[in-house]
Residue frames relative to the residue before (quaternion, step in Angstrom):
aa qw qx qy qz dx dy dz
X 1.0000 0.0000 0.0000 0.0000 0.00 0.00 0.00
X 0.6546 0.5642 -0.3481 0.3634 3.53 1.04 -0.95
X 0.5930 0.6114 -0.1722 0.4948 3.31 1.35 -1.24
X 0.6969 0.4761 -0.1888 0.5021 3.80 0.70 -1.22
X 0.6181 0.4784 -0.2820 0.5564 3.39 1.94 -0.37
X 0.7476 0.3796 -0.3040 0.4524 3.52 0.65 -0.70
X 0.5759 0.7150 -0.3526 0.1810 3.69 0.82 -0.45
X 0.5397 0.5796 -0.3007 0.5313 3.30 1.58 -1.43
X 0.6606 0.5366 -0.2979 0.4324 3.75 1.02 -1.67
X 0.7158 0.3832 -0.3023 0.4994 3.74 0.94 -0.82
X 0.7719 0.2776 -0.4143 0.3943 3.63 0.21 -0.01
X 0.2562 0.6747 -0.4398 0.5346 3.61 1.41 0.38
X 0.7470 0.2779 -0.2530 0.5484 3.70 -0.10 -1.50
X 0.6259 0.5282 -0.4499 0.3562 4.03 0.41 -0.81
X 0.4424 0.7353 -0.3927 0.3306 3.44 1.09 -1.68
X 0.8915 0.4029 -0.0924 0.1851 2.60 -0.23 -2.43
X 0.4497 0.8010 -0.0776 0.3875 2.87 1.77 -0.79
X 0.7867 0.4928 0.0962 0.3590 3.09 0.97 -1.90
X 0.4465 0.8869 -0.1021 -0.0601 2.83 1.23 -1.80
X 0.6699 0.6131 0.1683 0.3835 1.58 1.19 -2.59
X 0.5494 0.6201 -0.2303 0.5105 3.49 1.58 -1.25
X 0.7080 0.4824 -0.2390 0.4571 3.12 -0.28 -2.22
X 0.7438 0.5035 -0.3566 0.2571 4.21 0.27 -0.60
X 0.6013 0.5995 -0.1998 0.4890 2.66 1.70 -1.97
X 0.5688 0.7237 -0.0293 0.3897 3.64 1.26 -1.19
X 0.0564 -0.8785 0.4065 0.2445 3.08 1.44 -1.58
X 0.2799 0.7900 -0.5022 0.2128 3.64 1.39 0.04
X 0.6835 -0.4151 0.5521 0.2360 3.25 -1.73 1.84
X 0.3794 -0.5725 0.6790 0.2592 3.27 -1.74 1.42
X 0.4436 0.6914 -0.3535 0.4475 3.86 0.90 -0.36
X 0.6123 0.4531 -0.1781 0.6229 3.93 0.82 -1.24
X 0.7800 0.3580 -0.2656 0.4393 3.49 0.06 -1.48
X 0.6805 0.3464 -0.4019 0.5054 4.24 0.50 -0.52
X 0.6589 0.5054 -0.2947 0.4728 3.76 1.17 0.20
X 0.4308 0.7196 -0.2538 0.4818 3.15 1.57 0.02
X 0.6419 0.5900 0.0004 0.4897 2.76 0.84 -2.44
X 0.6094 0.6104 -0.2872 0.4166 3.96 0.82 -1.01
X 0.7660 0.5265 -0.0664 0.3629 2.68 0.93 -1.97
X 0.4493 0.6339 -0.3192 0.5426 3.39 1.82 -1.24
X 0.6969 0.5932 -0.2672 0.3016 2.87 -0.01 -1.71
X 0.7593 0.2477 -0.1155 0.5905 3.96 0.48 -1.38
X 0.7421 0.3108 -0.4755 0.3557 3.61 0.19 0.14
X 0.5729 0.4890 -0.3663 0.5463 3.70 1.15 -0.13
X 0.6192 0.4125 -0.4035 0.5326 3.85 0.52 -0.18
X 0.5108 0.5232 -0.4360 0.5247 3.88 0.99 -0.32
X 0.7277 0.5006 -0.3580 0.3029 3.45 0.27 -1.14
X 0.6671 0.6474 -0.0054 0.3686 3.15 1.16 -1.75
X 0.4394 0.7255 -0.4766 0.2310 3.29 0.80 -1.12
X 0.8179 0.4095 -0.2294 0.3327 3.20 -0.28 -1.86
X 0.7058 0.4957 -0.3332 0.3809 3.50 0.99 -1.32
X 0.4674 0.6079 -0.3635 0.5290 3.54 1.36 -0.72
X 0.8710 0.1104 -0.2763 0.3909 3.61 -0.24 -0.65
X 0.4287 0.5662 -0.5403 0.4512 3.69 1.37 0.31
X 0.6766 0.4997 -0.3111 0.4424 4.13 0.91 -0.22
X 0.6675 0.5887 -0.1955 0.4118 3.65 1.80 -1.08
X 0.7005 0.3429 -0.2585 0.5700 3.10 1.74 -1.08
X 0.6553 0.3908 -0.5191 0.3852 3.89 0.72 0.95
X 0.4359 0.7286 -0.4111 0.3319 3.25 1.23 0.03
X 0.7412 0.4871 -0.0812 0.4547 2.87 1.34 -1.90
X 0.5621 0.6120 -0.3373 0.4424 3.36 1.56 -1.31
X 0.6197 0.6622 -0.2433 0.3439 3.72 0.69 -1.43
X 0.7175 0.5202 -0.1002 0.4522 3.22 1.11 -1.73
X 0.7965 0.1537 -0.2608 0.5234 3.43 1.13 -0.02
X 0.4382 0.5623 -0.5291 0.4602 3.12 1.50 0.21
X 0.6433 0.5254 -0.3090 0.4633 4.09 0.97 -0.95
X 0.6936 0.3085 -0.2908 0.5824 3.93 0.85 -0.43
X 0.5053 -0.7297 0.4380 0.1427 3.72 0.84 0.75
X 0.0994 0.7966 -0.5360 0.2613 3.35 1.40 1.48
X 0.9640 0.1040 -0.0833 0.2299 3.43 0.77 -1.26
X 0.0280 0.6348 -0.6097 0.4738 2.40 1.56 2.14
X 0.7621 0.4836 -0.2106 0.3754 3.37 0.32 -0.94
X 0.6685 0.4576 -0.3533 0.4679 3.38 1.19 -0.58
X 0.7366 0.4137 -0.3310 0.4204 3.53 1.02 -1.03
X 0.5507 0.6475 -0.4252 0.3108 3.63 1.24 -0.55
X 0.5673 0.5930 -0.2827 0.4967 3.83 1.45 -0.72
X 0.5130 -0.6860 0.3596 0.3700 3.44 1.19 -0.17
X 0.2290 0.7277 -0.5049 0.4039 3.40 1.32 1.01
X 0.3808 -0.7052 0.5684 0.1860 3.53 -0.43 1.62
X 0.6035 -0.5679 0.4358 0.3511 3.45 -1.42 0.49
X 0.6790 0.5114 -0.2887 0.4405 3.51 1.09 -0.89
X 0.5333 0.4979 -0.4035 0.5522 3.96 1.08 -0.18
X 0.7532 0.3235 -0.4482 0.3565 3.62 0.16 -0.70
X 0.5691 0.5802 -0.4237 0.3999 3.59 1.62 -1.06
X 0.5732 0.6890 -0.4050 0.1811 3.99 1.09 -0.12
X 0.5997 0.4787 -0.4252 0.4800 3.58 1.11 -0.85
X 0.7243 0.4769 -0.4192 0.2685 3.54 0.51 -0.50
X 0.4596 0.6195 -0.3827 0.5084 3.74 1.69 -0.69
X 0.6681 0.6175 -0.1826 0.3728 4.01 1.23 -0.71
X 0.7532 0.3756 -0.0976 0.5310 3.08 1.60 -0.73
X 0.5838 0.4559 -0.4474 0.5012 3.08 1.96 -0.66
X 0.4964 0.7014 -0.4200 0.2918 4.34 0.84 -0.29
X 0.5368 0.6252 -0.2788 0.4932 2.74 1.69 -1.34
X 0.8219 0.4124 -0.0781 0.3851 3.27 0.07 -1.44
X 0.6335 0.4364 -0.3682 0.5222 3.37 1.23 -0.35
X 0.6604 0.5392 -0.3609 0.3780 3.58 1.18 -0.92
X 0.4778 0.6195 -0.3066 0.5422 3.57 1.44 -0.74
X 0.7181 0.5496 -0.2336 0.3573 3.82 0.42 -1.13
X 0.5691 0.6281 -0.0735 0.5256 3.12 1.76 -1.54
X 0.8427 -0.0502 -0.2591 0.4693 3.63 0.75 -0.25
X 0.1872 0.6535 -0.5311 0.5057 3.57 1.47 0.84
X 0.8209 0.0404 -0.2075 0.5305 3.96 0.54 -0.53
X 0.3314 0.4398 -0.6517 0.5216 3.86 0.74 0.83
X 0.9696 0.0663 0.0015 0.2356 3.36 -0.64 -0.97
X 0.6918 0.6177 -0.1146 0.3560 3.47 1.24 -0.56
X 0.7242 0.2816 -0.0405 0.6281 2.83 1.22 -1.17
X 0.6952 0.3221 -0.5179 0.3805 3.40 0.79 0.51
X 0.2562 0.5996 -0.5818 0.4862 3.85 1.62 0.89
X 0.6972 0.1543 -0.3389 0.6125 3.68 -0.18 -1.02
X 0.7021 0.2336 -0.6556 0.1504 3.13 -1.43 0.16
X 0.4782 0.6087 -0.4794 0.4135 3.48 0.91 0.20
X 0.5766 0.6726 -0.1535 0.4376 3.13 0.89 -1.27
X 0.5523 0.5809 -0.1803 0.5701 3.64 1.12 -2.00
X 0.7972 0.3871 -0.3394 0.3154 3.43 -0.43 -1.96
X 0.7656 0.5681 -0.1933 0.2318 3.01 0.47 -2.03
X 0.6147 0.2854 -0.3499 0.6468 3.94 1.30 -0.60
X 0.6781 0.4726 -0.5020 0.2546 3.67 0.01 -0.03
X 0.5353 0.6582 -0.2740 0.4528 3.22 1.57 -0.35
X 0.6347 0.5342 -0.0988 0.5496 3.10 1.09 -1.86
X 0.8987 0.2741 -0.0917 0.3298 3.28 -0.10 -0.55
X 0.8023 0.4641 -0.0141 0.3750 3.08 1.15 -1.63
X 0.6922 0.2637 0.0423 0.6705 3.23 1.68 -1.41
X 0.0363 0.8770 -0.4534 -0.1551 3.46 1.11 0.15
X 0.8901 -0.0019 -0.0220 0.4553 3.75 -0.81 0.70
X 0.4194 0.6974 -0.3521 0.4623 3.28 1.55 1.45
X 0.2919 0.8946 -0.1939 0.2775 2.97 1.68 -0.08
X 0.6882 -0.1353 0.1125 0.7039 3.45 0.88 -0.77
X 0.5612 -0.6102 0.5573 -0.0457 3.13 -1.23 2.03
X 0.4265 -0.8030 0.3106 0.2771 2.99 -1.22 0.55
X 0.2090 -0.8846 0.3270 0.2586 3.65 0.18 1.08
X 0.3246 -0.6360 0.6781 0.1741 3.69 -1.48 0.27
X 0.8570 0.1925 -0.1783 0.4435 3.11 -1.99 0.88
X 0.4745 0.6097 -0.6076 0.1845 3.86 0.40 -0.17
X 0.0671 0.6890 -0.7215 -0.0118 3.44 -0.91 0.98
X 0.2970 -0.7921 0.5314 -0.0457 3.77 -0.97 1.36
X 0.3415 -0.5399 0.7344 0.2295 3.56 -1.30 0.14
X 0.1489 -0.6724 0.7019 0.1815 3.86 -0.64 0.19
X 0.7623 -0.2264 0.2476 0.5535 4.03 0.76 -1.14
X 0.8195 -0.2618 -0.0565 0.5067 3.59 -0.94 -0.23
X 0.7030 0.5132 -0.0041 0.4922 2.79 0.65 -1.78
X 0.8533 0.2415 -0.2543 0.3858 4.29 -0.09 -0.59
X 0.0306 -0.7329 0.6796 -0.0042 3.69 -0.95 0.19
X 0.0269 -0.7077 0.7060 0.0086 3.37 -1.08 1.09
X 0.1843 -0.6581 0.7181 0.1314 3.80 -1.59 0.43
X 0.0726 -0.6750 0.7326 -0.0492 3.86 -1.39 0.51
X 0.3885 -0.7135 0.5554 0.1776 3.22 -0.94 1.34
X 0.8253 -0.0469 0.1476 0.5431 3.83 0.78 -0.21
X 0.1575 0.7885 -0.5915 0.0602 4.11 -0.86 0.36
X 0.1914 -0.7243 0.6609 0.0430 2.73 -1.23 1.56
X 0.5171 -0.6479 0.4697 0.3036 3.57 -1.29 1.42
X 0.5118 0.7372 -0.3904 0.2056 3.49 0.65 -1.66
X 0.8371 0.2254 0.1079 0.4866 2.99 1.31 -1.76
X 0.1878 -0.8198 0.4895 0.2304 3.17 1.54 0.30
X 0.4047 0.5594 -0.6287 0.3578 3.46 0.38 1.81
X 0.0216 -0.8466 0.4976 0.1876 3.04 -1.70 0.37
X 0.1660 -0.8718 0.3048 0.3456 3.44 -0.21 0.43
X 0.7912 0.3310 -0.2626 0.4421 3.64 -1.73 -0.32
X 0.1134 0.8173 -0.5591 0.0807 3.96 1.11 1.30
X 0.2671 -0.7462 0.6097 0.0047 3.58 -1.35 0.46
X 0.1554 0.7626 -0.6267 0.0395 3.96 -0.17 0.60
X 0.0532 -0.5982 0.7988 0.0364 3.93 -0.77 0.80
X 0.2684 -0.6582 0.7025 0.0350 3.10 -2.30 1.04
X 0.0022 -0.8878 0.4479 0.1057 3.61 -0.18 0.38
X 0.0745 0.7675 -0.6302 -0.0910 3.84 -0.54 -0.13
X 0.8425 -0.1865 -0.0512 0.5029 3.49 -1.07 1.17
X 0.6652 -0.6463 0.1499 0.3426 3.09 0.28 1.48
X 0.1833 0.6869 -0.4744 0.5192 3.40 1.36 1.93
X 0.2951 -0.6721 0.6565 0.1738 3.87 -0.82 1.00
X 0.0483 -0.7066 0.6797 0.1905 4.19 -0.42 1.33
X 0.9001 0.0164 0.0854 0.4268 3.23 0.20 -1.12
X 0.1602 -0.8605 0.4821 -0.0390 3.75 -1.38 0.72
X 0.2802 -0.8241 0.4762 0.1245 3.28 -0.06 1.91
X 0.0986 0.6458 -0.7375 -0.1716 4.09 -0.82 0.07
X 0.0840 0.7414 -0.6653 0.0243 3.58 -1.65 0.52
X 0.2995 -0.7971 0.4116 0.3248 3.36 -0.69 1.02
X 0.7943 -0.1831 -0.1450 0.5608 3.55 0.42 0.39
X 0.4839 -0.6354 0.5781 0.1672 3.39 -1.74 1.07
X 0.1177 0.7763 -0.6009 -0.1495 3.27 -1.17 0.08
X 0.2397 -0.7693 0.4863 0.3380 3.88 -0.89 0.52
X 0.5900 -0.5351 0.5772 0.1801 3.31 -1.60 0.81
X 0.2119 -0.6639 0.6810 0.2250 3.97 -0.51 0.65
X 0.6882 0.6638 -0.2406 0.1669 3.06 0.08 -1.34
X 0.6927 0.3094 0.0373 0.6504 2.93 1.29 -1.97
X 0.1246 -0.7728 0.5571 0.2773 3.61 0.94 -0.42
X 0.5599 0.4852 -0.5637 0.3650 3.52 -0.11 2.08
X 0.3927 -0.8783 0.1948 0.1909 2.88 -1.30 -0.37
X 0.5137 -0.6632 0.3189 0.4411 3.66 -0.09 0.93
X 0.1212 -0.7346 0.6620 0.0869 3.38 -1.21 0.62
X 0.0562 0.7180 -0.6933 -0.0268 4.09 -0.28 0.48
X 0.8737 0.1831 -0.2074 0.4002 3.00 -1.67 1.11
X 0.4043 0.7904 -0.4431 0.1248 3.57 1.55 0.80
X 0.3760 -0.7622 0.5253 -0.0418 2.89 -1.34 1.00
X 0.0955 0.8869 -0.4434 0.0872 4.04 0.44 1.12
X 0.0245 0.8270 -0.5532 -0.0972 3.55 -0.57 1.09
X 0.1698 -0.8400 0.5137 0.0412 3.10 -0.22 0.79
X 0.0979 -0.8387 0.5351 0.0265 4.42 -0.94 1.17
X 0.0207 0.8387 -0.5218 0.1545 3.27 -0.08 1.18
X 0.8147 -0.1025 0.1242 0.5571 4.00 -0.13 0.98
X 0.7566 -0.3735 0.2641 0.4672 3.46 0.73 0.78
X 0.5494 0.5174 -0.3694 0.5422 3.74 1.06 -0.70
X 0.0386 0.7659 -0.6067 -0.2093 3.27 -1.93 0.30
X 0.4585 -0.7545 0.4331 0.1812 3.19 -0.70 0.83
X 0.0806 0.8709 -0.4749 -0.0976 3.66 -0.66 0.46
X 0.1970 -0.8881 0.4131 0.0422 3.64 -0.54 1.38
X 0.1422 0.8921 -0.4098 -0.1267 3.71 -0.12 0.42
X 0.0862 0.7279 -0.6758 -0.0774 4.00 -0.34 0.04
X 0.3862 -0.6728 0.5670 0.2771 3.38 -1.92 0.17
X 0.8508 -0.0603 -0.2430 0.4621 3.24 0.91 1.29
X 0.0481 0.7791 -0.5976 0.1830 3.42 -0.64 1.01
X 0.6246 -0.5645 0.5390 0.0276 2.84 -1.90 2.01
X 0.1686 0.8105 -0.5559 0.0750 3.89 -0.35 0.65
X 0.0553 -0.6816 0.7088 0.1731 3.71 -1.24 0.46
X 0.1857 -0.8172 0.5434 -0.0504 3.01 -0.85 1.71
X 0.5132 -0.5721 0.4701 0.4340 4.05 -0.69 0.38
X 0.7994 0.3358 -0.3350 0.3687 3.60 -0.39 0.62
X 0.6016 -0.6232 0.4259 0.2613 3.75 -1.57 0.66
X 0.5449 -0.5235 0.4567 0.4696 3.18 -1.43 0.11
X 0.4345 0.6649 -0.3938 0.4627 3.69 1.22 -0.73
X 0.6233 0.6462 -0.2857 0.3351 4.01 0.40 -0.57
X 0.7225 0.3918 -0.0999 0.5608 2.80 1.37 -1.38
X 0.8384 0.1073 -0.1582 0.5105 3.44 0.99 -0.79
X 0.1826 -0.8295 0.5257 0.0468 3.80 0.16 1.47
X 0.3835 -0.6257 0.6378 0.2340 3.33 -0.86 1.40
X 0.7509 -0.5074 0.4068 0.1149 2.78 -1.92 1.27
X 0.7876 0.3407 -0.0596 0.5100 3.05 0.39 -1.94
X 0.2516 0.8929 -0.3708 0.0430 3.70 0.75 -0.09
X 0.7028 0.3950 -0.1227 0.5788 3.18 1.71 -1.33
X 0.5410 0.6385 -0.3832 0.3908 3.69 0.89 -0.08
X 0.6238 0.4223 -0.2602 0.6040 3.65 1.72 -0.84
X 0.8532 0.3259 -0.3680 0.1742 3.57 0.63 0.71
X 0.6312 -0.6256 0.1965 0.4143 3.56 -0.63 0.56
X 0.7238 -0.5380 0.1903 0.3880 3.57 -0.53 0.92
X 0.6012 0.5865 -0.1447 0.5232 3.94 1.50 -0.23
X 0.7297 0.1705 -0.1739 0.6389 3.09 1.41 -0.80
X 0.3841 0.7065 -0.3831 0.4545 3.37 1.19 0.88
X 0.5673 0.5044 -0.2712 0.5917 2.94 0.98 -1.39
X 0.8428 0.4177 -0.2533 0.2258 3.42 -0.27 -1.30
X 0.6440 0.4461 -0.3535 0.5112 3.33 1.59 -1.03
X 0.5139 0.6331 -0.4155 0.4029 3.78 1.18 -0.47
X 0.5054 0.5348 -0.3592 0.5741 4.04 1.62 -0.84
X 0.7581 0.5273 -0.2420 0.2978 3.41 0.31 -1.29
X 0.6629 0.5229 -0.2871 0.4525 3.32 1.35 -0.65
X 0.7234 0.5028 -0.3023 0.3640 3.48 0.92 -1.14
X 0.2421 0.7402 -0.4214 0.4647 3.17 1.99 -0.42
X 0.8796 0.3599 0.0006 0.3111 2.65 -0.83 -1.87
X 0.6186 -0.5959 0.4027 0.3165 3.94 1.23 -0.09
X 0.5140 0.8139 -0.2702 -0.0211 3.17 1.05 -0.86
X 0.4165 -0.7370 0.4086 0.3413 4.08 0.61 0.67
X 0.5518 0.6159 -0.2874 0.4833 3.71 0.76 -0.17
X 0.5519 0.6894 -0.3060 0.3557 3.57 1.22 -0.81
X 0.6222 0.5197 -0.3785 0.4467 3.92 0.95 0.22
X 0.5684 0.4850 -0.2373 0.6208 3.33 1.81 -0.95
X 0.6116 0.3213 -0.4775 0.5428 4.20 0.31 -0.35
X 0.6075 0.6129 -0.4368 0.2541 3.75 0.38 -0.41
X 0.6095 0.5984 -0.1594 0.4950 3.23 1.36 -1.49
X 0.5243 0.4107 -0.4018 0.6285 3.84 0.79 -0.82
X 0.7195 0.4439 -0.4622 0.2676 3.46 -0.56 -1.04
X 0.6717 0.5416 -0.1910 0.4680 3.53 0.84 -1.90
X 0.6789 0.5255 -0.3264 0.3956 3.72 0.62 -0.63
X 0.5818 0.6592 -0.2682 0.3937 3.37 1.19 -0.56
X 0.8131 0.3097 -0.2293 0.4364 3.04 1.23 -0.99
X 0.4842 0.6713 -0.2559 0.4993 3.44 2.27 -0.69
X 0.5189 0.6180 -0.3904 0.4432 3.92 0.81 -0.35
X 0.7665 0.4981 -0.2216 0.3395 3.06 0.34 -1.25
X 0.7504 0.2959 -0.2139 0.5510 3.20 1.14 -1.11
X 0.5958 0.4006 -0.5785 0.3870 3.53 0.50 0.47
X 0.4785 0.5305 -0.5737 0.4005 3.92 0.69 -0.05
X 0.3862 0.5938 -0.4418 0.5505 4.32 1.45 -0.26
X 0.9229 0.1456 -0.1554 0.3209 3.43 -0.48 -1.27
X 0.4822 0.6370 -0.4076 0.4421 3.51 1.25 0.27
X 0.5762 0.5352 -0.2496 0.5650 3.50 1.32 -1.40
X 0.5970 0.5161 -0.3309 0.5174 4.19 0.56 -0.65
X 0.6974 0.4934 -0.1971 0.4809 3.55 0.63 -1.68
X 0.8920 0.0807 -0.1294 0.4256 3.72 0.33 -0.51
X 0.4861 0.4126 -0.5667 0.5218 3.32 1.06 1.35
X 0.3951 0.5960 -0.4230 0.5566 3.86 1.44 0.59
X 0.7597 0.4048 -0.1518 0.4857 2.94 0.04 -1.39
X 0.8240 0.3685 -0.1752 0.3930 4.08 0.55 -0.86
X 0.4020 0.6912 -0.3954 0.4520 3.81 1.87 -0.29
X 0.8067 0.3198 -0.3139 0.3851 3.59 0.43 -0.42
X 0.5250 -0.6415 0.4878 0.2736 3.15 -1.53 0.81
X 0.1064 0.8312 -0.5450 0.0268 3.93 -0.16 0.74
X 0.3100 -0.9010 0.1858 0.2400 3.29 -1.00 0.74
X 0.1811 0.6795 -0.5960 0.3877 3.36 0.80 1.75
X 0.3118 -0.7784 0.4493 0.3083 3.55 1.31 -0.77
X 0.7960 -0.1836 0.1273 0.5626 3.67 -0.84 -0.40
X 0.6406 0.4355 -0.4649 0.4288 4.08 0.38 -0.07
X 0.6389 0.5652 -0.3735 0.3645 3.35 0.78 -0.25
X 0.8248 0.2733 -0.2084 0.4490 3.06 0.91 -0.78
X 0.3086 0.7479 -0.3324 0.4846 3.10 1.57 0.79
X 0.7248 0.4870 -0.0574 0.4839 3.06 1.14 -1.83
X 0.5343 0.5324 -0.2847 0.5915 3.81 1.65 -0.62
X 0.7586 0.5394 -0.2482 0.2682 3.49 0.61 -1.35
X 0.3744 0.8407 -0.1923 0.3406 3.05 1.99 -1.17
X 0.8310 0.4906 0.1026 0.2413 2.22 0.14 -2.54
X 0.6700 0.3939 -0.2202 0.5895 3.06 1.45 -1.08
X 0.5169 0.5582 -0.4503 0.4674 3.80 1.03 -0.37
X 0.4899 0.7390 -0.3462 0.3067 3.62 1.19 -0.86
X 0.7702 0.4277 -0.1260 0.4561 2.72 0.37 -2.40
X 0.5643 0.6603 -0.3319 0.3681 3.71 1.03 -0.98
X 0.7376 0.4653 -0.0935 0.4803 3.44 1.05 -0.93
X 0.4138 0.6286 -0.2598 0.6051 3.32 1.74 -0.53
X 0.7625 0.3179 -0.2332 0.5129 3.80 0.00 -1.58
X 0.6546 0.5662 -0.3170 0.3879 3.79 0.73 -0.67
X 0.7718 0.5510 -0.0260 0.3163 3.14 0.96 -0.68
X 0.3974 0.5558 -0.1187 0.7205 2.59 2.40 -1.00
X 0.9367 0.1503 -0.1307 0.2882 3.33 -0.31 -0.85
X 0.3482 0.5305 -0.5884 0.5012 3.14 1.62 0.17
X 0.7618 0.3866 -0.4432 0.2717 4.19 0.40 -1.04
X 0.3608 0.7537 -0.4409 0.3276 3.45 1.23 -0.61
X 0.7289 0.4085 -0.2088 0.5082 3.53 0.41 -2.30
X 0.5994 0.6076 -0.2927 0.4312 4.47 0.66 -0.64
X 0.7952 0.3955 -0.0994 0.4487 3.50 0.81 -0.86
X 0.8126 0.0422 0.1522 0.5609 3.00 0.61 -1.16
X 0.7202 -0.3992 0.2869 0.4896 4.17 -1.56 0.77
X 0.3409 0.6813 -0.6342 0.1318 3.99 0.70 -0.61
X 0.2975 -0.6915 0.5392 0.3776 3.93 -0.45 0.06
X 0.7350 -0.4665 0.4445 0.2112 3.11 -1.82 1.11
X 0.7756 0.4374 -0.0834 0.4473 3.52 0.23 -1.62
X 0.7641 0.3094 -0.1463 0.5469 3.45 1.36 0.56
X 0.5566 0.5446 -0.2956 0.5533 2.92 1.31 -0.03
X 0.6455 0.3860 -0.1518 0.6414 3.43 1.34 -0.94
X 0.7943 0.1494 -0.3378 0.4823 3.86 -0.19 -0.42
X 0.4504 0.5900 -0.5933 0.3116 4.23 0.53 0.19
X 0.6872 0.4588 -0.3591 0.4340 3.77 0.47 -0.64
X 0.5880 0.5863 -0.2133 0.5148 3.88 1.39 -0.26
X 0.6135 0.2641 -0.2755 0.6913 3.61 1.19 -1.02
X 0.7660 0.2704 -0.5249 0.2541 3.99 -0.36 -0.15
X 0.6607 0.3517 -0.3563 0.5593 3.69 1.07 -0.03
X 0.2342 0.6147 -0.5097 0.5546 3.47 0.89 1.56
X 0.9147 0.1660 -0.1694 0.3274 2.65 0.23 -1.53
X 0.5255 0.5677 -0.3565 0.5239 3.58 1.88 0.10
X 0.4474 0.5877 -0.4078 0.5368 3.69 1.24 0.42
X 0.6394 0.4963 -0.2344 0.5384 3.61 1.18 -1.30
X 0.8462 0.3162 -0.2107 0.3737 3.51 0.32 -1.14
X 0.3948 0.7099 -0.3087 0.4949 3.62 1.87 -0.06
X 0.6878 0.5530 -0.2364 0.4065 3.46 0.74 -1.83
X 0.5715 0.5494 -0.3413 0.5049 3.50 1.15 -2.03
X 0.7578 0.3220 -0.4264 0.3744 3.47 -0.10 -1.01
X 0.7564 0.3473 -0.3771 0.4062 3.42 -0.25 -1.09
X 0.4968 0.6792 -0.4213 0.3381 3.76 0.56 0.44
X 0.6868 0.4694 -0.0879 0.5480 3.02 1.72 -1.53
């Protein structure tokens, strides 16, 4: 309900936001109520947990303020039986959550990226990238010192050939550029060594037309790439990348790991704010609102941090994502004791 409440309120504030784009833009009312879908399931992924870490204190409060569970525990209702319907509803909701980001939510964010790009961010799409040094397949590997899309240039370009793990031949070019037109690419300043039976061969011209084995996509790897896919072809494109070198490989990690971390934090949130909401206090329900918040705050803070940490830089993945889960673990654990006692 809380969600089904904020959504209209959240694409309202986007709307208004937007508007202006989608006109200048000209974007289909058809796109835009497909947009809105897409909004709609990938922001209710995000949210879940915090949504029902706010529902179960609303609800907790409300009978904790009409002195229900005095009354339940005074009958000799252990704390851990009453804490059960709620462990029941968070399964529900976690099990819902669980394939909302296996399978659902990486449709809309496809859906999300692709008009926000198209429409919204227009020809922002892929940034300019540095250092991208690739595997293409067995045998080729190229490096680029930097590429700007605007201009489908790159500079300081590298192509190595290999055959049974033998260097034949090596391309050096100070900057590359691709040809829409012709689909190829410009090479200025090319530079071909080439190793054949001990002999080397050296080729130079100051500019040369090449179809090479690889995309323009290679050089410039969308960001969001692994979020738009289901959890199977995740894995695999997540194989495909480390293959292939791909600098981006801390961010496909984090999607993956989050899938399975969501779920169980909608566990230790549900724990954290039936603790925190069981007692009668006498601000009533804003108080423990105002606690619940807060801690949803800090929760989002550590998540957020270290999801960029593991993106940017060697920070591992598999920690960055489940540390914000094991310390509000262990304040679930030490919450529960109390509100037991």
């Amino acid at each position: 309900m809380m969600l089904l409440l904020f959504i209209p309120i959240g694409i309202t504030v986007d709307l208004a936001e937007k508007v202006g784009k989608m006109l200048e833009n000209e974007a289909p009312f058809g796109e835009v109520t497909s947009y809105y879908l897409n909004f709609t399931v990938y922001f209710a992924n995000l949210l879940f947990p915090l949504f029902l870490f706010l529902s179960v204190i609303w609800f907790t409060s409300k009978l904790a303020n009409s002195t229900e569970i005095v009354a339940f525990l005074s009958s000799g209702v252990s704390f851990s039986r009453f804490l059960r319907p709620y462990m029941i509803g968070a399964t529900i909701v976690a099990t819902i959550a669980l394939f909302l980001g296996m399978y659902l939510a990486p449709i809309a964010s496809q859906g999300f990226n692709e008009f926000k790009y198209k429409y919204l961010k227009k020809g922002k799409q892929i940034q300019e990238t540095r250092d991208v040094y690739r595997q293409i397949n067995e045998n080729d590997y190229i490096y680029i010192s930097n590429f700007i899309p605007k201009r489908n240039i790159g500079m300081n370009f590298t192509y190595e050939h290999f055959e049974k793990n033998e260097l034949k031949y090596k391309i050096f070019a100070d900057n590359i550029r691709y040809l829409e037109e012709d689909s190829i690419y410009r090479l200025t300043t090319f530079t071909k060594r080439s190793f054949e039976n001990g002999t080397e061969t050296i080729e130079k011209e100051r500019r040369k037309d090449m179809d090479l084995p690889f995309e323009l996509e290679d050089l410039t790897p969308v960001k969001y790439a692994a979020e738009t896919k289901p959890y199977g072809e995740l894995l695999d494109f997540i194989a495909s990348e480390k293959r292939r070198g791909s600098s981006n490989i801390g961010r496909y990690q984090v999607v993956k790991l989050k899938k399975w971390s969501l779920p169980v934090s909608i566990y230790i949130l549900t724990i954290i704010a039936v603790a925190v909401s069981s007692i009668k206090r006498r601000g009533g329900m804003g108080v423990n609102l105002a606690v619940g918040i807060a801690i949803a705050m800090f929760y989002v803070f550590f998540d957020k941090v270290f999801g960029v940490m593991a993106e940017q830089s060697d920070f591992p993945a598999v920690i960055a994502v489940w540390f914000p889960n094991v310390i509000f673990g262990i304040l679930a654990i030490y919450l529960l004791q109390n509100a037991k006692r």
